[in-house]
C-alpha positions as CSV (number, residue, x, y, z in Angstrom):
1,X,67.9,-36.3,-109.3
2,X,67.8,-32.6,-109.5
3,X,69.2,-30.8,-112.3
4,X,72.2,-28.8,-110.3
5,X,73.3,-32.5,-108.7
6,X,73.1,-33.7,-112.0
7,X,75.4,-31.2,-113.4
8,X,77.6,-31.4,-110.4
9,X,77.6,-35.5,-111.0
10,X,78.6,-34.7,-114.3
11,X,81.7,-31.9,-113.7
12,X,83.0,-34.6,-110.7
13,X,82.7,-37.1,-113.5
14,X,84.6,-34.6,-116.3
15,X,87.2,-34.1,-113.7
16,X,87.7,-38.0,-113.1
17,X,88.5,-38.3,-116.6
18,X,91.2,-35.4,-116.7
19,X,92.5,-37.1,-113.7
20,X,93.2,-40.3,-115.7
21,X,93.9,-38.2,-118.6
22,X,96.5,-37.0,-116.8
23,X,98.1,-39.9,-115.4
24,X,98.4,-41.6,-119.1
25,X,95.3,-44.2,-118.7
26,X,93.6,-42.7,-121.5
27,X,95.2,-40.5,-124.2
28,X,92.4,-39.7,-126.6
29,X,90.5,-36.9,-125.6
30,X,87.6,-37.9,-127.8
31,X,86.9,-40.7,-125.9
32,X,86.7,-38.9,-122.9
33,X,83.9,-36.8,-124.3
34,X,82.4,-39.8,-125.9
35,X,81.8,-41.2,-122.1
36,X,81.6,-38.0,-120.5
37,X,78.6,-37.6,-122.8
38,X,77.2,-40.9,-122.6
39,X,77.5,-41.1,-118.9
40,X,75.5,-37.9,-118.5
41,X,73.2,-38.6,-120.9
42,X,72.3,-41.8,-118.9
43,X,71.8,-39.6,-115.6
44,X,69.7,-37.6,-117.3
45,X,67.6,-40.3,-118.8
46,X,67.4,-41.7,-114.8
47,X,66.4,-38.3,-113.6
48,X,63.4,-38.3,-116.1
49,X,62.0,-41.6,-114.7
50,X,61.3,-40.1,-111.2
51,X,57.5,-40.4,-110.8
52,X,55.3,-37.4,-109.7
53,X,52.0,-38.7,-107.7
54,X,48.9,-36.7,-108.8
55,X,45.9,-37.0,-107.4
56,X,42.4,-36.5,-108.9
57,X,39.3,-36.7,-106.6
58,X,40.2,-40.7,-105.2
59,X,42.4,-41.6,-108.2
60,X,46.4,-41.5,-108.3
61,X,48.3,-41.1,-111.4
62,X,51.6,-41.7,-111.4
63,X,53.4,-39.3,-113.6
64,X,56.2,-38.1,-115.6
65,X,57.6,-34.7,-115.6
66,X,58.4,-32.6,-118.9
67,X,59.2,-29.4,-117.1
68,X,62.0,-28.3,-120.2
69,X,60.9,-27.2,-123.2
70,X,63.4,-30.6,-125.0
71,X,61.3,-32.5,-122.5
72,X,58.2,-31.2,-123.5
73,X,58.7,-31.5,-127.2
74,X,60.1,-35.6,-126.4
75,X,56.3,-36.1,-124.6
76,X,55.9,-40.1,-125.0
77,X,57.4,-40.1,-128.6
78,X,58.0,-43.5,-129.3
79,X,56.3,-45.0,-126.5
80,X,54.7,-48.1,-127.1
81,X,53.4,-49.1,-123.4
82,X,52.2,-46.5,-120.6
83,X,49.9,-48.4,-117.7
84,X,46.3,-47.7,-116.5
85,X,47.7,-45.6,-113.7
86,X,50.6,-43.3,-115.6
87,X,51.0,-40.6,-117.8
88,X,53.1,-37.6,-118.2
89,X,52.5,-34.0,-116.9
90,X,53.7,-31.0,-118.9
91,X,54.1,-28.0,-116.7
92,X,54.7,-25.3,-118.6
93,X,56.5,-22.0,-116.9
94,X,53.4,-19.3,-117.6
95,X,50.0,-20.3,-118.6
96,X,48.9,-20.3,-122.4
97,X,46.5,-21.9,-125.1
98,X,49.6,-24.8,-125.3
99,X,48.8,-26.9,-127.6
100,X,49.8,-30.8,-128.4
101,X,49.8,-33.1,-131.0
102,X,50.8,-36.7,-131.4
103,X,53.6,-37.3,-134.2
104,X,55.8,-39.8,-133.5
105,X,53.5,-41.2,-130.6
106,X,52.1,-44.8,-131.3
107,X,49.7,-44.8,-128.2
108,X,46.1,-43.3,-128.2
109,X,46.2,-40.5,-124.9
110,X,44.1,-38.6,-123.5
111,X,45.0,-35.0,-122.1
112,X,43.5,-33.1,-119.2
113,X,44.1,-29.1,-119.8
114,X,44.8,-28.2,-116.2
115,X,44.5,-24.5,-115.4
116,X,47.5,-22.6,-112.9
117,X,44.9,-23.2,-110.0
118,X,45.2,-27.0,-110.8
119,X,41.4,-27.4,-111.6
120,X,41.0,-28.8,-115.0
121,X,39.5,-27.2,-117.8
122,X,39.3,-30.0,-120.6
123,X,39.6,-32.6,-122.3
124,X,40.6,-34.3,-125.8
125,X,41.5,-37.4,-127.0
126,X,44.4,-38.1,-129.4
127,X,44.9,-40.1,-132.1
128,X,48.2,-41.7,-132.4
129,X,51.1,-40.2,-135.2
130,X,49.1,-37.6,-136.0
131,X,50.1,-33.5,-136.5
132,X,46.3,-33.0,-135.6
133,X,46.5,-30.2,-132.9
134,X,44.6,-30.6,-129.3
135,X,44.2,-26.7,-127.6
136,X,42.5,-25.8,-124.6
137,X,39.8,-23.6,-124.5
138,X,41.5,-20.9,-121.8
139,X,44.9,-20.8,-120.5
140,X,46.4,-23.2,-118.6
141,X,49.7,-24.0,-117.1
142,X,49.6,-27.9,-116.9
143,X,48.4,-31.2,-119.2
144,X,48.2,-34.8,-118.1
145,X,48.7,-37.1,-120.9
146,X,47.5,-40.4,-119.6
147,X,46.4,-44.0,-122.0
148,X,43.1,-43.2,-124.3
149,X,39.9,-43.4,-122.0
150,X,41.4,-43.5,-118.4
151,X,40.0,-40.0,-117.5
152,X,36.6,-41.5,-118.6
153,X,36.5,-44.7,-117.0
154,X,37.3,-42.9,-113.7
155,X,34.8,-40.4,-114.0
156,X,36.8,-37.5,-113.5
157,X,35.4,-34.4,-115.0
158,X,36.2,-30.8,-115.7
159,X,36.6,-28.3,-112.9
160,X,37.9,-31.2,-110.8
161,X,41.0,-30.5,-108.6
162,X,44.6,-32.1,-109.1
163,X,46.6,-32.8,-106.5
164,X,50.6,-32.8,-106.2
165,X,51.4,-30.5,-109.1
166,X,54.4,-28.6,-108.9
167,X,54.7,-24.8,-108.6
């Protein structure tokens, strides 16, 4: 779900409510901000779990996006499971040294620094709940965290092209 269709889900929703509101089903107005909230909150959630295929040389990773700087700072917090082919993609709107670090994440990652012409330009692996930060060496405008080791085991490499990022 895009973001404009989920905010227009969301106003069709709020208008719904002070439809009923308005006809006497439901007095309190907290309540219908409680749901309102609640509801929207749940669309958003479903938006996030759209996967973003991304190719690397023969391999396909099936990733997460954290476009918004609340998704980005989320990452895979709290995770406890990601599988062999997924992983979460930061895309970040101008390239920088962006670095990351892994508080709050129980899972070992790896991350590929990805530069703005989608070749990436390193890599580091992370320990999990730690404030240790991983930087790249040169700007870049995505990272692809993925489980510990998978980068590795696939053989993919630095200057190697991605495939499927967004613009």
């Amino acid at each position: 779900m895009h973001f404009s269709a989920f905010i227009h889900s969301c106003r069709r929703f709020s208008a719904f409510i002070h439809s009923l509101h308005s006809g006497a089903f439901v007095e309190d107005r907290r309540f219908n901000a409680f749901v309102l909230l609640l509801l929207c909150t749940t669309a958003n959630a479903a938006a996030n779990d759209a996967r973003l295929p991304l190719r690397i040389g023969p391999h396909v990773f099936q990733a997460e996006l954290a476009a918004t700087p609340q998704q980005r700072a989320r990452g895979l917090m709290g995770r406890t499971h990601l599988p062999a082919d997924g992983g979460m993609l930061f895309v970040f709107e101008q390239p920088g040294r962006h670095c990351f670090w892994m508080r709050d994440t129980p899972l070992p990652l790896s991350i590929a620094f990805i530069d703005a012409a989608g070749r990436i330009a390193g890599f580091a692996d992370m320990q999990p709940r730690t404030d240790t930060l991983h930087c790249p060496n040169t700007a870049v405008r995505y990272a692809l965290e993925v489980r510990q080791g998978e980068f590795q085991r696939r053989g993919i490499t630095t200057r190697t092209q991605v495939g499927g990022l967004p613009h």
